[in-house]
Residue frames as qw, qx, qy, qz and C-alpha x, y, z in Angstrom:
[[0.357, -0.394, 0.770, -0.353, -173.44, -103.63, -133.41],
 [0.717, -0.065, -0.658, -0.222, -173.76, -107.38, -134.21],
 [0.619, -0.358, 0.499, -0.490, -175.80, -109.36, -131.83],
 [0.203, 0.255, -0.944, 0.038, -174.53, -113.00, -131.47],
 [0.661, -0.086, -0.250, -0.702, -178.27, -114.59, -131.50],
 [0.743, 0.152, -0.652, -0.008, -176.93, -118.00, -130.66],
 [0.478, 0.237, -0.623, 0.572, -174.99, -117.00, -127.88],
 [0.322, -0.366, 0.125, -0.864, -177.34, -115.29, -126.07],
 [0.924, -0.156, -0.101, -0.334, -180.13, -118.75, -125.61],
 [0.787, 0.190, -0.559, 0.177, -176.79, -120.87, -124.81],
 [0.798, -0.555, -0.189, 0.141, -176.57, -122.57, -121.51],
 [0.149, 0.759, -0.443, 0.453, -173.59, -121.16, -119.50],
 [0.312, -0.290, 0.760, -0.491, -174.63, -123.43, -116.32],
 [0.232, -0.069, -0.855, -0.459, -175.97, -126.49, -116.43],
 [0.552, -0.445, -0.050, -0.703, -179.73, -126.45, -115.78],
 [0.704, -0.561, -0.433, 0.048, -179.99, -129.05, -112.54],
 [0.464, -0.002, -0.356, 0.811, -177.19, -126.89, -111.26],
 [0.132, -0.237, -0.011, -0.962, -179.72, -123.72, -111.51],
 [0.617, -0.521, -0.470, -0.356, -182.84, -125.89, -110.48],
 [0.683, -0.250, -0.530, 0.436, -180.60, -126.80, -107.36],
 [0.269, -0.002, -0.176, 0.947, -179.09, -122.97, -106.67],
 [0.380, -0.097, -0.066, -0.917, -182.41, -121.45, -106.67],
 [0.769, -0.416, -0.472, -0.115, -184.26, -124.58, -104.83],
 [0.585, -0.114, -0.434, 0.676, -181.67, -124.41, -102.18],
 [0.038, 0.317, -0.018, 0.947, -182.29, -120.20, -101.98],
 [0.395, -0.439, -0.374, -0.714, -185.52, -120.45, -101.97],
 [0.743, -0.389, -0.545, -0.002, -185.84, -122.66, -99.01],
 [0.631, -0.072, -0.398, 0.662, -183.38, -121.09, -97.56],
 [0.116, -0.188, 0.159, -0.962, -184.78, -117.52, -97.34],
 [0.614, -0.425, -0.362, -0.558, -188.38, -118.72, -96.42],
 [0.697, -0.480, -0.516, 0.137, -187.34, -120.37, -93.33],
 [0.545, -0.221, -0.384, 0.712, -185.00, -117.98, -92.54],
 [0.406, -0.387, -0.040, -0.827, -187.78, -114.65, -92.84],
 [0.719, -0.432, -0.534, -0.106, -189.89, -117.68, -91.30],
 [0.667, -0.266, -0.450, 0.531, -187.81, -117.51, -88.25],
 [0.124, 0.206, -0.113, 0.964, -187.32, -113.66, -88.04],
 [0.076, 0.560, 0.639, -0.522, -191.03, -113.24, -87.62],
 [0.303, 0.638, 0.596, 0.383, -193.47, -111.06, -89.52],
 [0.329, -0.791, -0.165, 0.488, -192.65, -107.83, -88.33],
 [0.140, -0.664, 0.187, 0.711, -190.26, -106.86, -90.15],
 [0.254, -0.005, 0.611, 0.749, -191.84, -107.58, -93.31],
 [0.110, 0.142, -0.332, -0.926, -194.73, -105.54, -93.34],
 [0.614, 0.305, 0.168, -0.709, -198.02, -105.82, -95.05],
 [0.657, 0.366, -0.601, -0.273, -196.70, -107.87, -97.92],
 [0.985, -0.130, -0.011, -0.112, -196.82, -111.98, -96.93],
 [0.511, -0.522, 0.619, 0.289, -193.17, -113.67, -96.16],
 [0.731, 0.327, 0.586, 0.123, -193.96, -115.76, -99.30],
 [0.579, 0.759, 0.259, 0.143, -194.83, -113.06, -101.70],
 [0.295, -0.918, 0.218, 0.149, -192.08, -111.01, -100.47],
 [0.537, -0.397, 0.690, 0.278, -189.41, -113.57, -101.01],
 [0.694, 0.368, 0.527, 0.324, -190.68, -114.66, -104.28],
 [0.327, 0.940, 0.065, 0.066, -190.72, -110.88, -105.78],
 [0.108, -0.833, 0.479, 0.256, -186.67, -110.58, -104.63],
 [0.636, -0.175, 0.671, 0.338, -185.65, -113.86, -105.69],
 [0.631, 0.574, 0.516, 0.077, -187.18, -113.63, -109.02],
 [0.242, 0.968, 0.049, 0.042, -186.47, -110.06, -109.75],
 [0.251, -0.728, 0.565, 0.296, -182.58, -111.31, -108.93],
 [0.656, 0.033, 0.655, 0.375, -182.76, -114.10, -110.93],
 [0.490, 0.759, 0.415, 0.108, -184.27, -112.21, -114.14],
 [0.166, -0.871, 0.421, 0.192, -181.62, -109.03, -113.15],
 [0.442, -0.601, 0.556, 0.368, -178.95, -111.58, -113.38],
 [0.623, 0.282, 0.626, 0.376, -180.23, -113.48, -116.77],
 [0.347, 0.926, 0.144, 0.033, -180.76, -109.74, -118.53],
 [0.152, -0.980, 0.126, 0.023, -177.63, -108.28, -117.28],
 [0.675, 0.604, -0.411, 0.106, -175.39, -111.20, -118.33],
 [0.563, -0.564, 0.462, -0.389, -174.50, -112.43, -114.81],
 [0.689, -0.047, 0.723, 0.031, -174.78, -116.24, -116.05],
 [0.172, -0.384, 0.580, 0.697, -174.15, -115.05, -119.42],
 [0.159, -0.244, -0.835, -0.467, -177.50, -116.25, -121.02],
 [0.308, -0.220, -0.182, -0.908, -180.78, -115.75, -121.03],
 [0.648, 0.127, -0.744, -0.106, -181.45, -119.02, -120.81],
 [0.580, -0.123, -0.714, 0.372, -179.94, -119.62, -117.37],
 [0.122, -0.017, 0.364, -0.923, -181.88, -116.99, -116.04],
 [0.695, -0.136, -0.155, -0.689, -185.19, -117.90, -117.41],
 [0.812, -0.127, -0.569, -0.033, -184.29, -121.36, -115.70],
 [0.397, -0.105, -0.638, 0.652, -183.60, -120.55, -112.69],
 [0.339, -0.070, -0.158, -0.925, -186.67, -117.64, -112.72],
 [0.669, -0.105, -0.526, -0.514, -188.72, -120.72, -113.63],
 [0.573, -0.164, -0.743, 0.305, -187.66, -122.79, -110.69],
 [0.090, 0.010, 0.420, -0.903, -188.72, -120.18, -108.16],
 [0.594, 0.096, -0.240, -0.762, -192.22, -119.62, -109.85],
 [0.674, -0.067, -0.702, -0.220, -192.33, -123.35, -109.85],
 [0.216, -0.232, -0.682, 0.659, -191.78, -123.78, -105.79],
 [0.274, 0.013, 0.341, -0.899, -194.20, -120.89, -105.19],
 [0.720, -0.047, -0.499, -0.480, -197.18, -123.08, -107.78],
 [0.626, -0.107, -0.753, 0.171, -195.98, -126.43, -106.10],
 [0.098, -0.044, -0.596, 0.796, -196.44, -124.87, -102.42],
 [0.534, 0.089, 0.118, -0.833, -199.73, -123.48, -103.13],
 [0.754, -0.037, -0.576, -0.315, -201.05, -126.45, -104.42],
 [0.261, 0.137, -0.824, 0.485, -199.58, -128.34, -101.55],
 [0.082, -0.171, -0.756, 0.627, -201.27, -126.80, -99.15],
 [0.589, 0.072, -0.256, -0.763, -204.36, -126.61, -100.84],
 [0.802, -0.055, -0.576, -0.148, -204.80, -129.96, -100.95],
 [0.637, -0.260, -0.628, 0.363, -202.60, -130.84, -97.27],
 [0.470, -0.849, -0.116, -0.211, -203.83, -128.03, -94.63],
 [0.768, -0.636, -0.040, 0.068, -201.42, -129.30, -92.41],
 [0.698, 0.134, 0.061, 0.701, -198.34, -128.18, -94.70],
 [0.031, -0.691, -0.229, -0.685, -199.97, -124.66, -94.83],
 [0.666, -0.736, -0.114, -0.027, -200.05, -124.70, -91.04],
 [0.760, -0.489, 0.098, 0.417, -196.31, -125.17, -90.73],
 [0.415, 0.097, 0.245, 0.871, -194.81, -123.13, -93.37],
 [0.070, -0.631, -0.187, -0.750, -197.33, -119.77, -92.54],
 [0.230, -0.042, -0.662, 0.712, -197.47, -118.34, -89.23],
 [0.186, -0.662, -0.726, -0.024, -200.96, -118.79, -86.94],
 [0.081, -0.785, -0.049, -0.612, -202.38, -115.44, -85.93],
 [0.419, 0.066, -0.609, 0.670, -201.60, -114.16, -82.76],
 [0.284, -0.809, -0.433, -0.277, -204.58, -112.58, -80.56],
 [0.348, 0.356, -0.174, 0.849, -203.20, -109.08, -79.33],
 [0.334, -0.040, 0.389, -0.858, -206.12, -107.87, -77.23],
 [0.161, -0.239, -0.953, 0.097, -208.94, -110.09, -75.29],
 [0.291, -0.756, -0.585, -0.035, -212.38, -108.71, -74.36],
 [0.018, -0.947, -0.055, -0.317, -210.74, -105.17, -74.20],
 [0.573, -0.714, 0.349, 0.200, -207.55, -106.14, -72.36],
 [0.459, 0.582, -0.670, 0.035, -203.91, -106.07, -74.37],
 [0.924, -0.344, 0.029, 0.166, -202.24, -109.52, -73.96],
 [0.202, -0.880, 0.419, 0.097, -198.98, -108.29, -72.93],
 [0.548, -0.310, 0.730, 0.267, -197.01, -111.95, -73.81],
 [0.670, 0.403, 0.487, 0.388, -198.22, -111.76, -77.20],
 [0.036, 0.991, 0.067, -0.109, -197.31, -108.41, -77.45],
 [0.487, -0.717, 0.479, 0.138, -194.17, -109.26, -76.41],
 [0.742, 0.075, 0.646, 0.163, -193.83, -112.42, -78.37],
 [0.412, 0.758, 0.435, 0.258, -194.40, -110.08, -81.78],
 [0.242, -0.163, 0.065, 0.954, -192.25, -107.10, -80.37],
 [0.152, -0.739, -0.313, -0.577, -195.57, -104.43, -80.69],
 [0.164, -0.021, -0.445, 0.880, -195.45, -102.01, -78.05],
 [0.019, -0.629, -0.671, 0.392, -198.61, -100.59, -76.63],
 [0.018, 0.641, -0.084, -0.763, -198.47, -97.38, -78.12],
 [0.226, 0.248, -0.763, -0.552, -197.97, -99.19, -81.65],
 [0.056, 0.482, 0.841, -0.239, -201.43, -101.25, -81.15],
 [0.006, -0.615, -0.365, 0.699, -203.07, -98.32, -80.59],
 [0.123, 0.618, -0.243, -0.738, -202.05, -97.00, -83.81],
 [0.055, -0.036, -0.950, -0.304, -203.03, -99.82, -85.41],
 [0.012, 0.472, 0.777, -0.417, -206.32, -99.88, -83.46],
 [0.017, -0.436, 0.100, 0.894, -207.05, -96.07, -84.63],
 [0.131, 0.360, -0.577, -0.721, -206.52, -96.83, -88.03],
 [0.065, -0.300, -0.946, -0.100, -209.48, -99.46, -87.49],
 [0.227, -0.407, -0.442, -0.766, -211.20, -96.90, -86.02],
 [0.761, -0.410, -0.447, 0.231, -210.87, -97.94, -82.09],
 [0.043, -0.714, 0.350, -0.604, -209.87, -95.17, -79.63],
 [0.415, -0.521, 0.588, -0.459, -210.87, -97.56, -76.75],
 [0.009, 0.216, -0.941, 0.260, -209.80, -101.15, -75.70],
 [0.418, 0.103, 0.688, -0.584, -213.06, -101.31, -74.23],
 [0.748, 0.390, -0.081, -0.531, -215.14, -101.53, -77.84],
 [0.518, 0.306, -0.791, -0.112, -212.49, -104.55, -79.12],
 [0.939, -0.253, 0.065, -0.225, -213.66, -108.40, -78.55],
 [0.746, -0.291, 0.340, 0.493, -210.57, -109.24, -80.17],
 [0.481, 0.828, -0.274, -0.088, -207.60, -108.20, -82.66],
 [0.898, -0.170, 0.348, 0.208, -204.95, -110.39, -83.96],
 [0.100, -0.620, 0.633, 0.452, -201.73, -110.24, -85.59],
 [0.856, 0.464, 0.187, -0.129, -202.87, -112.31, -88.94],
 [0.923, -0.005, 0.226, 0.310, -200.27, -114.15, -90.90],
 [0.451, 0.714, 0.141, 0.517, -199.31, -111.47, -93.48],
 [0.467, -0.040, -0.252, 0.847, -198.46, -108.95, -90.46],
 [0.197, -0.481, -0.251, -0.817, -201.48, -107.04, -90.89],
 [0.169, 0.046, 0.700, -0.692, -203.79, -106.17, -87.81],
 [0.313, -0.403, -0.724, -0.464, -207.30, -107.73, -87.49],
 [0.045, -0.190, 0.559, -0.806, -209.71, -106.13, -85.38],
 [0.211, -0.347, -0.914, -0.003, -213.08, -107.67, -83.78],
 [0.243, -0.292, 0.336, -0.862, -215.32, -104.90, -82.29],
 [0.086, 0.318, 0.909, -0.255, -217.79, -105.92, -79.68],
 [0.005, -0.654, -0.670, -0.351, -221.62, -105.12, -80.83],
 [0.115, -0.287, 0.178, -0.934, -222.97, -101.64, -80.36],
 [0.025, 0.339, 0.799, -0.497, -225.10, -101.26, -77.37],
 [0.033, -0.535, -0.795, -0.284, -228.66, -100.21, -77.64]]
């Protein structure tokens, strides 16, 4: 089998077209997990989430011959990777971009009382808390100062101080 060396590295799309198609994605799936809510994605971060599918479709499609080159996969790969760098930096440096494009925790239980409207607000049932709570190591309400829903989707839990 001869492999056509040339063809392989040769553009098939031109590259602002890929910078655009995979700037355009990207944005587009981050606001629109953004909007769903963390729930349904788990432990893993909206961010890191979204970068591992985009990437692992763009690279799929530049191995498998989708855009017919390597090339226009490893450029369009690269633009992802570049948004996720250029975001982190961002908000490194401006807080206040990192505020609006990651969601603020959510405090789930006050001084040993569930707050039912953020409960609500997050879709957790009572029962599902709990089991969260457990797995901290919390059988009763009463021992928690607080616990929040933290950006990533994970539970944080606060215990109040052991008595004496």
């Amino acid at each position: 089998m001869d492999v056509d060396w040339p063809e392989l590295f040769r553009l098939t799309v031109p590259p602002l077209e890929l910078i655009v198609r995979g700037s355009v994605m990207y944005w587009f799936i981050l606001i629109l997990l953004r909007v769903a809510g963390r729930r349904d994605v788990g432990s893993l971060g909206i961010a890191d989430m979204l970068v591992l599918v985009l990437i692992a479709d763009a690279a799929q499609n530049g191995m498998a011959g989708q855009y017919e080159s390597i090339t226009d996969g490893a450029i369009l790969t690269a633009t992802i990777v570049g948004w996720v760098a250029l975001i982190d930096r961002l908000t490194y440096f401006m807080p206040w971009l990192g505020r609006l494009l990651e969601a603020d925790k959510v405090c789930l239980v006050r001084d040993g009382r569930m707050i039912r409207r953020s409960m609500r607000q997050e879709y957790i049932t009572p029962e599902e808390l709990m089991s969260e709570l457990r797995q901290h190591g919390v059988e009763d309400l009463s021992n928690i100062r607080r616990a929040y829903m933290e950006p990533d989707g994970n539970i944080s839990v606060l215990k109040r101080p052991a008595a004496n």
